[in-house]
C-alpha positions as CSV (number, residue, x, y, z in Angstrom):
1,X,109.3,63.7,133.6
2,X,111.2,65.6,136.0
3,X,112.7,62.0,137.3
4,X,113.6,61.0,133.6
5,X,115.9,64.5,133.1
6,X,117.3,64.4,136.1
7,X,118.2,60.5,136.1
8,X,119.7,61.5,132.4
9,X,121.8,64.3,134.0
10,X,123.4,62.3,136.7
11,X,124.1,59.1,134.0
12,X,127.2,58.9,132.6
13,X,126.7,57.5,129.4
14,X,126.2,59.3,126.0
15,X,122.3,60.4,125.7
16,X,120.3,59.0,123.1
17,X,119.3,61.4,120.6
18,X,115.4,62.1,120.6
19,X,113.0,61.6,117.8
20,X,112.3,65.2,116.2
21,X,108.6,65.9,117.8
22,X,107.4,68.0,114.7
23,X,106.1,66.1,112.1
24,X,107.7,62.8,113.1
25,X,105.8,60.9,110.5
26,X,107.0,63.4,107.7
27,X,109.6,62.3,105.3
28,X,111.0,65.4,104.1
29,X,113.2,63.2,101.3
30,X,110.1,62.0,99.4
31,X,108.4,65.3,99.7
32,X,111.8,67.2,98.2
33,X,112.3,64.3,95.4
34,X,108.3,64.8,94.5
35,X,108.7,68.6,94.0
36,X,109.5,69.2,89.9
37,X,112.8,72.2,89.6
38,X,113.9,73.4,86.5
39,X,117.6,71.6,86.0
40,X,120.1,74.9,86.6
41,X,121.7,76.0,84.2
42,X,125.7,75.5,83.1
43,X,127.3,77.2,86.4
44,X,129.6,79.0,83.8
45,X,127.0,80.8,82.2
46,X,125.3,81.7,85.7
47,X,128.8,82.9,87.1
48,X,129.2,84.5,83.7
49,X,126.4,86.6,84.0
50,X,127.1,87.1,87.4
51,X,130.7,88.8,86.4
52,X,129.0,90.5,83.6
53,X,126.6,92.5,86.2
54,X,129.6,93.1,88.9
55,X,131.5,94.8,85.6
56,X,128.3,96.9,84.5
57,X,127.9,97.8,88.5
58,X,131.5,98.7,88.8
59,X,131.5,100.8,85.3
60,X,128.3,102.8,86.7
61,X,130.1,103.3,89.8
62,X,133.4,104.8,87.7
63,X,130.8,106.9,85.5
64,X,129.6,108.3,89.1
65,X,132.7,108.3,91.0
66,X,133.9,110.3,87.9
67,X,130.7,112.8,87.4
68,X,131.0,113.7,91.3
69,X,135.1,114.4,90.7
70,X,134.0,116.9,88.2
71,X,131.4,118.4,90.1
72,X,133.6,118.7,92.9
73,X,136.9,120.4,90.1
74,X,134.2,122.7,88.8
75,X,132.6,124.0,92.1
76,X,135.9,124.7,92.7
77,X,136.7,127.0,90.1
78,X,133.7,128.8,90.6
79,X,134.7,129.4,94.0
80,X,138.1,131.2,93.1
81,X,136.5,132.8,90.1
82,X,134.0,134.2,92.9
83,X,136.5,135.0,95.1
84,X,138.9,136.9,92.1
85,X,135.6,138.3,91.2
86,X,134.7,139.8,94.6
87,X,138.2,141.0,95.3
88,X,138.1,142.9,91.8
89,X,134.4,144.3,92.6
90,X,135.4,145.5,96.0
91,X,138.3,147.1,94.3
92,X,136.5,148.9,92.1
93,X,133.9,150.3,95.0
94,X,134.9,153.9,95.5
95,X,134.3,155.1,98.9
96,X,134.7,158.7,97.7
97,X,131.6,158.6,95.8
98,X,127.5,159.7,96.8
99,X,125.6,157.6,98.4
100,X,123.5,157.0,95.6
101,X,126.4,155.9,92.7
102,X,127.5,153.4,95.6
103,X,124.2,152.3,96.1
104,X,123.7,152.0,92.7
105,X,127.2,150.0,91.9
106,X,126.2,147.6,94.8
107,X,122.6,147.0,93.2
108,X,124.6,146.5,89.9
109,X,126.8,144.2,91.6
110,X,124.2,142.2,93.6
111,X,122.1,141.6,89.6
112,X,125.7,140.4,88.5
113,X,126.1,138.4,91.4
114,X,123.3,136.7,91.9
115,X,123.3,136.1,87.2
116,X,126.6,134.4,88.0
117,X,125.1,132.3,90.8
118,X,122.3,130.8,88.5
119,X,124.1,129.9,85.5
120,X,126.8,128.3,87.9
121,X,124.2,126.3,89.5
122,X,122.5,125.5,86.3
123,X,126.1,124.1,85.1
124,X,126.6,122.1,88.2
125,X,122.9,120.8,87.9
126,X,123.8,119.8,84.0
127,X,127.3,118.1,85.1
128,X,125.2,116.1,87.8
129,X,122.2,115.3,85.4
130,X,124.9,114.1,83.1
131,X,126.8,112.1,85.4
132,X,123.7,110.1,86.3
133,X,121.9,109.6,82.8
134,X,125.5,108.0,82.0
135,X,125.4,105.7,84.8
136,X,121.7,104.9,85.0
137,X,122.3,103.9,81.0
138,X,124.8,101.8,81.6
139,X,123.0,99.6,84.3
140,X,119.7,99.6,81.9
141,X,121.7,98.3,79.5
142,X,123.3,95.3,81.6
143,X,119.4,94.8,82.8
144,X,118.3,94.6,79.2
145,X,121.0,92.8,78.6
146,X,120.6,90.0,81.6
147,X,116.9,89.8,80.6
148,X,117.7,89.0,77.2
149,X,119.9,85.9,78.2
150,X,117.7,84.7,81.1
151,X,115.1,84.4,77.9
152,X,117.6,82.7,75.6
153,X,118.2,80.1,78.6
154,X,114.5,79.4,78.9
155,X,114.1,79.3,75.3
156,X,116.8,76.7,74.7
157,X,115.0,74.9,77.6
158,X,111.7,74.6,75.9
């Protein structure tokens, strides 16, 4: 063998091409034309569906690109609110009084503080949950949607 590839590398005619060693006997035409595929369907409605599932994608991503703007606008205003907030608080500590009525604004501001905190989050966590049931609906809808025709195609096929 070694004789035959190098007498083939010092020849300078055009190399025959060699018979495919898997499967030689195998005629993959006769095994394709055996095999039963449903016929495809119009390419119009495929690509039509395919168009209708890029527009449902790109509307959930506007629905989300649009809950995560508001999110973002609304944290922040509750950071300047916060801020204003503090600033007024801190105004209002006076440094002339006892121990005790300071301790006793600061606990009072602390209870304020941290009330404000939850019922921001909470608001934030609502915008977000609402952001995201919008979106998710409207990609369930295009599923349902996209199911429903896949079955009308293989109805009309039947």
């Amino acid at each position: 063998m070694a004789e035959t590839a190098q007498s083939k590398a010092t020849s300078s005619g055009p190399e025959p091409k060699a018979a495919p060693m898997f499967m030689p006997d195998f005629d993959f035409t006769k095994a394709f034309s055996a095999m039963k595929i449903a016929p495809m369907p119009g390419m119009d409605v495929v690509l039509g569906a395919y168009r209708r599932n890029l527009e449902a994608l790109s509307e959930a991503n506007r629905v989300a690109l649009e809950g995560a703007q508001a999110v973002a606008r609304r944290h922040m205003e509750i950071m300047q609110r916060t801020m204003t907030d503090l600033s007024e608080q801190m105004r209002g500590v006076d440094l002339h009084d006892t121990p005790q009525a300071r301790a006793t604004k600061q606990a009072e501001l602390l209870k304020h503080a941290y009330e404000t905190a939850v019922a921001n989050m909470r608001d934030l966590g609502d915008l977000i949950q609402r952001s995201n049931q919008e979106a998710v609906e409207k990609l369930n809808r295009r599923f349902s949607e996209a199911m429903d025709e896949m079955k009308n195609l293989i109805d009309k096929k039947s």
